[in-house]
C-alpha positions, -999 to +999 in steps of 0.1 A: -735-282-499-713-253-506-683-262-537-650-258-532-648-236-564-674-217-586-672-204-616-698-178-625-703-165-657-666-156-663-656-136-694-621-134-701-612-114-737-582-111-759-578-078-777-562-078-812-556-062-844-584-082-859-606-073-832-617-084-796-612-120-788-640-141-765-613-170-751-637-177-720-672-164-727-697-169-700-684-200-685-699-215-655-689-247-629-684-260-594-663-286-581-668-300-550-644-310-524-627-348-535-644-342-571-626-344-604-642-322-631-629-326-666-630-293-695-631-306-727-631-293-760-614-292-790-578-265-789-589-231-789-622-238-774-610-219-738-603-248-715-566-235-711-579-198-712-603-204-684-579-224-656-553-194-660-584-173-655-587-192-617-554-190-611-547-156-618-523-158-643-543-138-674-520-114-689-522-083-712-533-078-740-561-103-726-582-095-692-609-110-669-641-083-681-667-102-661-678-129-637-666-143-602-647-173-591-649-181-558-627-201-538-635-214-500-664-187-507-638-162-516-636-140-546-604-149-562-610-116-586-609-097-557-579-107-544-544-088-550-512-100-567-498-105-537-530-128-519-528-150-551-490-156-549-502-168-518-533-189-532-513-203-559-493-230-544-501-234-512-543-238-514-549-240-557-517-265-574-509-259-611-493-291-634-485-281-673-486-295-699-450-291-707-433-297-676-401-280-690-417-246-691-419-256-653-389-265-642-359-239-647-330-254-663-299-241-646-309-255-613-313-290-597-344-306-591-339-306-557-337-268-557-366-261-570-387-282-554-373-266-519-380-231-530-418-241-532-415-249-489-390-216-488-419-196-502-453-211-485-436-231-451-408-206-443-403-208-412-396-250-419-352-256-412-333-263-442-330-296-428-366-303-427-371-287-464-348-312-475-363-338-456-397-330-470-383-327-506-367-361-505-405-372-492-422-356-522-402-372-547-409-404-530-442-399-530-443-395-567-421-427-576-387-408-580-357-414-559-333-398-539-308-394-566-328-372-586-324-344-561-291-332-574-300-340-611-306-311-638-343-312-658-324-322-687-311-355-673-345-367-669-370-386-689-406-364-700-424-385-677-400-381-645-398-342-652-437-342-650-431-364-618-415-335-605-440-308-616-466-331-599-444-333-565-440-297-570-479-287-569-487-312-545-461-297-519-487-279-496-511-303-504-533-280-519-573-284-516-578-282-554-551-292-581-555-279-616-536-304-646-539-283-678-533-312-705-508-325-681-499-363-705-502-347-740-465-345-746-458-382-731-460-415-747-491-437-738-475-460-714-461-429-695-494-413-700-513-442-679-484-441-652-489-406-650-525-407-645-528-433-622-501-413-599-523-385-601-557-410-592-535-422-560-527-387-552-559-374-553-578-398-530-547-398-502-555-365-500-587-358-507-583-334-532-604-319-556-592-319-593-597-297-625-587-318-652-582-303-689-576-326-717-592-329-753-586-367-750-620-386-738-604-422-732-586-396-705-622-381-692-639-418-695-614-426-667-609-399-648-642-376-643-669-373-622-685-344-639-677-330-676-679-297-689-676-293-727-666-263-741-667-245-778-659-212-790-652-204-754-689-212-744-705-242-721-722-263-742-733-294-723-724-304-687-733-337-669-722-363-650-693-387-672-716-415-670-746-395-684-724-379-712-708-409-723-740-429-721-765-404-742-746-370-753-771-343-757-756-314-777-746-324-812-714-309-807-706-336-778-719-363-797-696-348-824-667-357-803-676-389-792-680-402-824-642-391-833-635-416-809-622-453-827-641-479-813-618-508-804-621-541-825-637-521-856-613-522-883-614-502-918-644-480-904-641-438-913-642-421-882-663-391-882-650-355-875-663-324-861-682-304-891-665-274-892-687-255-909-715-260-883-719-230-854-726-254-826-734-228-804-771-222-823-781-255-806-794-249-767-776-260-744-775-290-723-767-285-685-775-317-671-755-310-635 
């Protein structure tokens, strides 16, 4: 069965002042079509590093030095500017983790949403992009009065409503969410992830999913990748991972995690002065 996306041995470096930087070093997964594969890993580790990789977006002073990604079979590295201005949008959707670096201030909700069908379904009226915009944000919870409202008259959750409705607009056939509840509180958080859940299965989507929070992955993943130092150190199925970690820098993690109902127990952290990348790996999937 051929994957939707594959990530082969990608390498994406940083140069600096205090020498070159490794962000994504050697990384390597599939998703398949309808899955949901969650990136894990403590900040810095590259989960970030490695979804702008896939969508194109790596910038100077950093640069893609080696692997492939492909898409639908394609080789996204490949590709031109122009083809992934295409890509982005319309077949791969992005959702940030802050959606106000998403949304532009100065213009209305509705505005920005109907540039996304200006820019992939051109040759759709203004009526129906209006149409479809008022669709989209009912599709996402949000009501009609929201179209004319400004970003800042809008809670954190209903601006991320927006971003969603936003990447979901072409219904793409993969959606990457790069940390996309950190900044909300936890009862937006579930809303927000259960909105995404619903999303995904009306429309069969596949999902890359980047979060360092594991209540998060527990719910959410089919497979997990778990990253350090910009490296792939153990990759399984959630159920396997959760169930008997292999790498001790996944078990690490896990037992960060407070168990429920145990009270005035020291909850262990990740030794930092351990190089968990001596320890084989453990690719399970």
């Amino acid at each position: 069965m051929n994957a939707l996306l594959e990530v082969e041995d990608l390498k994406t470096y940083f140069s600096s002042r205090t020498g070159l930087i490794k962000a994504v070093d050697g990384v390597s997964f599939s998703i398949q079509v309808g899955q949901t594969v969650c990136l894990v890993g403590e900040s810095g580790s590259g989960k970030s590093m490695s979804a702008w990789s896939i969508m194109g977006l790596i910038r100077p002073p950093g640069k893609i030095v080696g692997g492939k990604i492909l898409f639908k079979g394609q080789n996204l590295l490949a590709y031109s500017d122009k083809q992934m201005q295409r890509l982005r949008g319309r077949e791969i959707g992005m959702v940030f983790q802050e959606p106000m670096t998403s949304l532009n201030p100065s213009y209305t909700i509705g505005f920005q949403i109907s540039e996304v069908f200006k820019i992939h379904q051109s040759k759709l009226s203004s009526a129906q992009i209006k149409q479809k915009s008022l669709e989209l944000l009912n599709s996402v919870g949000l009501d009609a009065s929201k179209y004319n409202a400004y970003p800042f008259k809008l809670s954190g959750g209903q601006r991320q409503r927006v971003v969603i409705a936003m990447a979901m607009a072409c219904k793409p056939s993969l959606l990457i969410a790069d940390e996309p509840t950190t900044a909300l509180d936890v009862t937006i958080q579930a809303q927000i992830l259960e909105l995404m859940q619903d999303l995904q299965k009306q429309q069969h989507m596949a999902m890359l999913f980047i979060t360092h929070d594991l209540g998060v992955v527990a719910q959410f993943a089919d497979v997990v990748v778990v990253l350090y130092k910009g490296e792939v150190v153990e990759k399984a199925r959630a159920s396997d991972l959760f169930n008997n970690p292999k790498h001790p820098y996944t078990q690490a993690l896990l037992e960060a995690i407070p168990k429920p109902g145990k009270r005035k127990v020291r909850l262990k952290s990740v030794d930092e002065n351990t190089n968990y990348l001596d320890f084989a790996r453990e690719i399970r999937c």
